[in-house]
C-alpha positions, -999 to +999 in steps of 0.1 A: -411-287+319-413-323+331-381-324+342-382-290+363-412-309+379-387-334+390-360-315+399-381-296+427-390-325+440-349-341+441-341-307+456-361-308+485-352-352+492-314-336+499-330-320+529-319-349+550-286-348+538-282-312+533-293-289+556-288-305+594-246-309+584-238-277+556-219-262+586-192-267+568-157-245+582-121-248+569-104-279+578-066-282+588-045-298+562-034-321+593-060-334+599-069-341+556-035-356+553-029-380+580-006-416+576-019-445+590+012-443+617-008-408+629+021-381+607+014-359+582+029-356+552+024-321+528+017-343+496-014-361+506+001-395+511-014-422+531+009-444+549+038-441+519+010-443+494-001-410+474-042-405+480-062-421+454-088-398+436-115-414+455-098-404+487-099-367+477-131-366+464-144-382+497-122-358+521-136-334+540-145-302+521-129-272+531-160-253+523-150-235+492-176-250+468-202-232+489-185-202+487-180-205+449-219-210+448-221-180+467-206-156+444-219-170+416-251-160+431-237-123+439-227-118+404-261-132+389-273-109+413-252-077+401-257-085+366-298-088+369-295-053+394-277-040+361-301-054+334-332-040+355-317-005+354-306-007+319-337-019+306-362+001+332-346+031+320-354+026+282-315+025+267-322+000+243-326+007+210-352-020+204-386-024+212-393-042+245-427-059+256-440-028+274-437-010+242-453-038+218-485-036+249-495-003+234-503-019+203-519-053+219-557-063+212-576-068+240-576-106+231-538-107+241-542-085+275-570-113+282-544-140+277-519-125+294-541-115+324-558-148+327-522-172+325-510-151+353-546-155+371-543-187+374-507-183+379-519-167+411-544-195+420-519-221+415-493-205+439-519-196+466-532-236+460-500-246+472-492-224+502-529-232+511-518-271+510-485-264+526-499-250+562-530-278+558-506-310+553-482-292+579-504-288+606-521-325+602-498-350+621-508-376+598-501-358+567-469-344+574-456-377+585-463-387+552-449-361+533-419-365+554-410-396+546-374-401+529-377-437+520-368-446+481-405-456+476-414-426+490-395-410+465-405-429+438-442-426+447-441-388+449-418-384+419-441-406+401-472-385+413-461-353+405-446-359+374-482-377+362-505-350+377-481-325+354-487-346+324-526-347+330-530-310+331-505-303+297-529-335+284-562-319+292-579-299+266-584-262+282-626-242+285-631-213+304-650-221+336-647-252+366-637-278+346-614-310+345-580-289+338-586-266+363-592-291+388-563-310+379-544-279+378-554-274+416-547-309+419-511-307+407-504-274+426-522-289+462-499-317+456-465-301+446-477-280+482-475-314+500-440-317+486-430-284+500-446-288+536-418-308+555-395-276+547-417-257+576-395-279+602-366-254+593-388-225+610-414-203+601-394-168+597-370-188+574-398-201+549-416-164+556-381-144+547-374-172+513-410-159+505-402-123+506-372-126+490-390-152+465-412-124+456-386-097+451-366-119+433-398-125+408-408-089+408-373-079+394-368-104+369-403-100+356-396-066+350-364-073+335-383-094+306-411-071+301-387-042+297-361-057+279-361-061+238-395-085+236-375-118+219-340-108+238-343-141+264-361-165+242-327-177+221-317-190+258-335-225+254-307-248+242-278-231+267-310-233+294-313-268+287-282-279+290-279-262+325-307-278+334-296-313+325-260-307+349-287-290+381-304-325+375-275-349+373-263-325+407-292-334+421-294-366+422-256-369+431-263-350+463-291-370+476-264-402+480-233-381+491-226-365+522-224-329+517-195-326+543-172-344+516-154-322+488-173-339+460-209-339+481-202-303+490-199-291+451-226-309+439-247-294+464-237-260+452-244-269+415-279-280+429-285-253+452-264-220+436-262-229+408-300-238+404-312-204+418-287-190+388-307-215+363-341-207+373-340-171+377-325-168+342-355-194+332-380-169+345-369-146+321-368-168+293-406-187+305-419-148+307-413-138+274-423-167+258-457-168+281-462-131+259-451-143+226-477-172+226-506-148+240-493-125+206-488-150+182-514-179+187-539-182+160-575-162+168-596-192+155-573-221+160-588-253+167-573-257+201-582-222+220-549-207+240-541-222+271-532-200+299-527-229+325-498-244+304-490-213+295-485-203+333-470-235+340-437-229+338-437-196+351-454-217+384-423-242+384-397-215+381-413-197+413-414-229+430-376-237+422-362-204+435-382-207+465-369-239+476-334-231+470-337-199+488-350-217+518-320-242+514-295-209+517-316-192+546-309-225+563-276-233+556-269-198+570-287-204+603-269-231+604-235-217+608-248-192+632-253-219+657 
């Protein structure tokens, strides 16, 4: 969870990188495999000398990681289109979440409900923080910054406003978690404001598609056998750990390079893959803690860190989304 809190903000520092040069078109092997007397040679050789791997992981990309990403995007897609109808339509033989509901007590419809209550709050938190900070001068210069304190400052912030929340002990009512909650979610919406410079229909069609993208998967894990997703944390993890190591790789290399180009594609593809199959995986575990935590346990369920998760997923998908609207408008130019 803690890393996922990082690895929004890392995804959205590439921005200055990223998005102003991913117009990246296919590059003539003339001009990748020049000598230093101005031939060209069909080996890759420099001036007699054969290119070092340094010199082919800096050349200019011929765009192909990108295009990788995007079919790994349009088979994730395909196979999720094909889960949803397998599973909407009831063909498995085992019982899914929707089914189990029929037999909930209302204790676990109230946890359910309220984790995805203030699942609601803490989204509408942050857009409410996004347009605020966005339309303040001050504040968006701020949260524009790029500089490595910057950085550090905001990673630093987020990632101990995260910790405060999971460390708070949860009440119903206005308390200190909830405010910290709204705390954590205003902030992470500070993080997010600077991506309004790529245009307002962008940010409004990543929402939209955000949304739908929620919607199906959602319904995927309620429909689908109720403990199906929930053996997917150690494969999960691991993913999560190569998104991260991506990330941080394409915030010092230029994504016009062949190595800068595909670690920008793990980061940006290949993290919309990661966090959509998260969601599934953070949704059915949500509704196996509402089942299974004790009635008169000494620390009450807690539907904020119980939502938590769910929150960062959303938040994830929604950045990289806005990355690929603006990569495409981008090449439209």
């Amino acid at each position: 969870m803690m890393l996922r809190t990082l690895m929004s903000r890392n995804a959205i520092l590439v921005r200055g990188q990223l998005l102003p040069q991913t117009r990246c078109t296919p590059t003539q092997p003339s001009k990748l495999f020049r000598t230093r007397t101005g031939t060209t040679t069909s080996s890759g050789v420099f001036g007699g000398q054969r290119m070092t791997l340094k010199e082919r992981l800096m050349q200019p990309t011929s765009g192909l990681p990108f295009e990788i990403g995007r079919g790994v995007v349009l088979g994730a897609s395909a196979f999720g289109m094909g889960a949803l109808a397998f599973y909407g339509m009831g063909l498995s033989n085992q019982a899914s979440a929707l089914d189990n509901s029929f037999g909930w007590s209302q204790l676990v419809r109230d946890r359910i409900h309220t984790s995805y209550a203030y699942l609601g709050a803490g989204l509408a938190s942050t857009v409410a923080s996004s347009v605020l900070i966005f339309r303040s001068p001050t504040l968006i210069s701020l949260a524009s910054r790029g500089s490595l304190t910057a950085m550090l400052v905001t990673m630093a912030a987020v990632w101990g406003s995260s910790i405060l929340v999971h460390a708070l002990p949860y009440s119903e009512g206005f308390g200190p978690k909830q405010m910290a909650f709204l705390g954590h979610t205003a902030l992470i919406g500070g993080v997010l404001a600077p991506l309004a410079f790529l245009g307002g229909a962008i940010v409004l069609r990543a929402a939209v598609y955000t949304a739908g993208i929620v919607g199906g998967l959602s319904t995927i894990a309620v429909c689908a056998p109720s403990e199906r997703f929930l053996s997917w944390g150690a494969p999960l993890g691991i993913g999560l750990g190569a998104v991260f190591a991506a990330n941080l790789g394409a915030m010092f290399l230029p994504p016009t390079s062949a190595l800068g180009a595909g670690l920008a594609s793990v980061a940006i593809y290949g993290g919309l893959v990661l966090f959509s199959a998260f969601l599934l995986y953070d949704t059915q575990r949500l509704i196996k803690k509402a089942e299974t935590h004790p009635t008169f346990a000494v620390q009450p369920f807690d539907p904020i860190n119980a939502s938590m998760s769910v929150y960062m997923d959303i938040i994830n998908i929604f950045v990289r989304i806005v990355y690929i609207l603006g990569m495409g408008g981008n090449r439209k130019k």
